[in-house]
N, C-alpha and C positions, 0 to 999 in steps of 0.2 A: 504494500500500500504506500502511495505517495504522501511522506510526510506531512508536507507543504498542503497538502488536501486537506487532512485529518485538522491538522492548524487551522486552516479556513473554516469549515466545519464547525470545530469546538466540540470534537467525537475522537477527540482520543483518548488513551488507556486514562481508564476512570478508577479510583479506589475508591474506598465505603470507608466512612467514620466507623469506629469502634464501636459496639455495643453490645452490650450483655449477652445478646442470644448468642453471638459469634463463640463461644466458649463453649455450646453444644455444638458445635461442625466441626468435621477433620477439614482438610484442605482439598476434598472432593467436593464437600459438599456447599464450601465457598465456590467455587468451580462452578456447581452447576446452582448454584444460587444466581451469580457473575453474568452468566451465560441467561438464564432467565430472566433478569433486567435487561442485558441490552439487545432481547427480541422484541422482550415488549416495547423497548424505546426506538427499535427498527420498526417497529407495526405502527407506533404514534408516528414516526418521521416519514412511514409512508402516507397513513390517512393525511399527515396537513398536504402532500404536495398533491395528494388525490382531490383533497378540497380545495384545492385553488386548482386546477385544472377544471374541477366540475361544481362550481357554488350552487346547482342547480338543485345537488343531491342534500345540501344539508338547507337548503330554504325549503324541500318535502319537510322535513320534522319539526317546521316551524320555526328553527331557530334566527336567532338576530342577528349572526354575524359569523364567520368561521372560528372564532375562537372560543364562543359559545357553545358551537358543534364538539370542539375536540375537547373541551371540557366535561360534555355529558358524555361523550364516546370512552374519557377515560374512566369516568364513571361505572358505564358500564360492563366495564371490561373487569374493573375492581371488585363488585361485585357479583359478577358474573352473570348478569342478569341481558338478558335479551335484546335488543331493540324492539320497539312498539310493535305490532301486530305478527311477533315472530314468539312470543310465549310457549314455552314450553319446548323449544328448538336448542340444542346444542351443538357445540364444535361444529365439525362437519357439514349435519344438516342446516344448519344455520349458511355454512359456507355456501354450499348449495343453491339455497333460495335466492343469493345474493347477485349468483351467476346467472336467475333463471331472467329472460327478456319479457318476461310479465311482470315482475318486482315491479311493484306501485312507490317503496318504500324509499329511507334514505338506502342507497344500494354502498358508499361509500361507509358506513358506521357497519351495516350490516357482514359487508367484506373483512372488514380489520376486524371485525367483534368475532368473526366464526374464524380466521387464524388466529387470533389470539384464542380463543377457549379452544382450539384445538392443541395448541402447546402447551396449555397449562394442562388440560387433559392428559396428556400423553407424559406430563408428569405428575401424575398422581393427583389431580385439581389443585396445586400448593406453587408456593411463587420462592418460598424461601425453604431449604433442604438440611437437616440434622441426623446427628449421628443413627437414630431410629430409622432415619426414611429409607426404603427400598425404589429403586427406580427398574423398572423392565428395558433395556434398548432396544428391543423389537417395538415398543411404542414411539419412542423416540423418533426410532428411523425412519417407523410408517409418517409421522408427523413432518418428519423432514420431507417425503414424498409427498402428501400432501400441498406442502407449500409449493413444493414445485409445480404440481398441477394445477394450482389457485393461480400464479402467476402466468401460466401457459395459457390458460384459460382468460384470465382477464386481458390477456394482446391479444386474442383470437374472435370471445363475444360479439358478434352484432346483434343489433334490433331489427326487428323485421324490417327496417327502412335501408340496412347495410350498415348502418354505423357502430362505432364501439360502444358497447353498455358502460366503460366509461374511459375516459381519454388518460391515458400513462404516457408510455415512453415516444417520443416524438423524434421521427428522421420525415426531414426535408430537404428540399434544396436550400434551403438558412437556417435550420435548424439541427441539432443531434442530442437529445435528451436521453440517456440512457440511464439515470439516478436510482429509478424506480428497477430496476434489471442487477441493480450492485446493488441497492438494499436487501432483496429477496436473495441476491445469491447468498449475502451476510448470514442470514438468519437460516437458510439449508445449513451451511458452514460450521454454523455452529452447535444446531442440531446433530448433524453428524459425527461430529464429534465427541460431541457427549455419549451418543450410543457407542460409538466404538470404546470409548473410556469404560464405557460400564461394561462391558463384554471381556474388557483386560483387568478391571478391577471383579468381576467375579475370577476370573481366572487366578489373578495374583491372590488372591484368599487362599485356595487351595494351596498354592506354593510357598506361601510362607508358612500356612503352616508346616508342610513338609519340613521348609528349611528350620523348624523351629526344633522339632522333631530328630534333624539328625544333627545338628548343634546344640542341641540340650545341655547345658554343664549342669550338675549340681553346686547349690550353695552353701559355702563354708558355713559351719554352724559352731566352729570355735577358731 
């Protein structure tokens, strides 16, 4: 990654103040703690440039301005809770509906709200990770495939009129906007990564102990 980017930006390596919980996590689970903030803050940095490409979709939900929009959308995402007339829908299905060219709805909250509740999903519904938590990487993974098909999907959508169900990444003759194509790969990236970590940290379990097993010393007792 181009330094000089990340500097422009104001997206680079982020640390977390201290805090008490941190004292129940090993260094995996800061890790995917780590990794779970900065999807969710890839999913918020895509919906704002989704909403200024499409103001169309957040004046559907009534709201007053885009920044109103991405304040109820983080809302909802904290929550877990829906967008308006999609009740009872999760992850996935939720993604879904968002992609369908009949969606009356805002289609931009509902987009970011069904990837986001599909990562949190696919970690257990939880946002922050402790020595207790087990994580699957075959969820994971699926979720990183996911995202990949949500972004394929959203450059391919038309309306029955030909158009995009909603406008991203833009090549013209004066234009080349590919933003929206690096943020998504980010967040496969680091999906990925976490499943493969969980697949060598089950693995390393069994080996240490092994190793634990045939380096055994007994302890002096005088």
């Amino acid at each position: 990654m181009n330094p000089q980017a990340s500097s422009r930006d104001g997206r680079g390596p982020q640390s977390e103040s201290m805090s008490a919980d941190q004292f129940g996590q090993t260094d995996f689970n800061r890790t995917v703690t780590l990794e779970m903030r900065d999807n969710l803050n890839s999913l918020y940095a895509l919906a704002d440039k989704l909403y200024r490409r499409n103001p169309r979709e957040w004046r559907k939900a009534g709201m007053t301005d885009q920044a109103a929009a991405m304040t109820h959308l983080r809302q909802l995402i904290d929550t877990r809770r829906p967008p308006g007339g999609l009740s009872g829908l999760r992850d996935i299905q939720v993604l879904a509906v968002s992609l369908d060219p009949n969606y009356q709805g805002d289609r931009v909250a509902a987009f970011i709200f069904g990837l986001a509740d599909t990562v949190i999903a696919a970690h257990n519904g939880k946002t922050r990770f402790y020595v207790s938590d087990i994580l699957d990487g075959q969820r994971v993974y699926n979720a990183a495939r996911n995202v990949e098909a949500a972004a394929w999907l959203l450059a391919s959508r038309r309306d029955s009129a030909g158009n995009p169900l909603l406008l991203a990444n833009e090549i013209s003759g004066t234009a080349v906007n590919l933003s929206f194509e690096r943020e998504f790969g980010a967040i496969i990236g680091r999906l990925d990564l976490i499943a493969n970590l969980l697949g060598e940290n089950s693995r390393r379990i069994g080996i240490n102990y092994a190793q634990g097993l045939m380096f055994f010393n007994f302890l002096p007792v005088r």
